[in-house]
ROZA-371813 format. One record per residue (C-alpha): residue number from 1; residue in three letters; x, y, z. Coordinates in nm, 4 decimals. Each point is the difference from the previous one (the first is absolute). Layout:
# ROZA-371813
+-----+-----+----------+----------+----------+
:   k :   r :        X :        Y :        Z :
+-----+-----+----------+----------+----------+
: NUM : ALA :        X :        Y :        Z :
...
+-----+-----+----------+----------+----------+
//
This chain:
# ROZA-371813
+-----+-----+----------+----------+----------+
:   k :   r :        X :        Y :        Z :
+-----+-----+----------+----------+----------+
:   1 : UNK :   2.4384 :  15.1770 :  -0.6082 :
:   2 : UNK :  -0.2935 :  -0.2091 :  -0.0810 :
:   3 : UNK :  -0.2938 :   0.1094 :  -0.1813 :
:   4 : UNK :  -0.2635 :  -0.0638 :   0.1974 :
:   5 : UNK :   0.1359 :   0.1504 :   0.2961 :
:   6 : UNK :   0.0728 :   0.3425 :  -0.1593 :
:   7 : UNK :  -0.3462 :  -0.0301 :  -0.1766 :
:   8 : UNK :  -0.1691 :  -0.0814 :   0.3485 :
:   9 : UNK :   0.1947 :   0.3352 :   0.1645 :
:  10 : UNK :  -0.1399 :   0.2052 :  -0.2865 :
:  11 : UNK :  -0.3526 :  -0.1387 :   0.0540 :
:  12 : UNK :   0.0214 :   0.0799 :   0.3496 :
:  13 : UNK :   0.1355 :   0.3698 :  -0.0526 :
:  14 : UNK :  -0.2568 :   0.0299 :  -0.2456 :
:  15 : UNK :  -0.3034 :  -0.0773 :   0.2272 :
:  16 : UNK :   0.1011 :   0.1620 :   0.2755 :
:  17 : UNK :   0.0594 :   0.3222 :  -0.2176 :
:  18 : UNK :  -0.3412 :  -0.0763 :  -0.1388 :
:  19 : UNK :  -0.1594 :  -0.0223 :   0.3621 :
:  20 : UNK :   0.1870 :   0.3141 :   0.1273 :
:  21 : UNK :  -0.1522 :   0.1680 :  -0.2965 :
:  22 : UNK :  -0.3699 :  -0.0849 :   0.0958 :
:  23 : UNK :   0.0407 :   0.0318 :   0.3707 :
:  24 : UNK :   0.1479 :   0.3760 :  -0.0777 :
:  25 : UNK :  -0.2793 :   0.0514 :  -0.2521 :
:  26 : UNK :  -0.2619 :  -0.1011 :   0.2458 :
:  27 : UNK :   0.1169 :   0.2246 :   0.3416 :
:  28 : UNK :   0.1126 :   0.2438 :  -0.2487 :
:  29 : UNK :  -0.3146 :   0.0466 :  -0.1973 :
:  30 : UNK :  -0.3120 :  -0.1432 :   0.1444 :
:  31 : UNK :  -0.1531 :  -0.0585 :  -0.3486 :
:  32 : UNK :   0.3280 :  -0.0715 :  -0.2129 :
:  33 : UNK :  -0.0889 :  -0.3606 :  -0.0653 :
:  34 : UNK :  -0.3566 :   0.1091 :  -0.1392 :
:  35 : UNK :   0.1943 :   0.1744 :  -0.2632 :
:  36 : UNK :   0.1513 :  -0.3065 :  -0.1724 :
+-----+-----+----------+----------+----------+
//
């Protein structure tokens, strides 16, 4: 398995975890990026 290929997988998982996170937030919760 190369590196950089596993490394780019987890980078991608990562961000679109990230972005699920503050799309959720946001319809969720109106103001729950002003809390930060």
């Amino acid at each position: 398995m190369q590196p950089s290929r596993t490394q780019f997988i987890y980078s991608e998982l990562f961000f679109n975890r990230q972005k699920e996170l503050a799309v959720s937030e946001l319809s969720g919760n109106g103001a729950g990026i002003l809390s930060y």
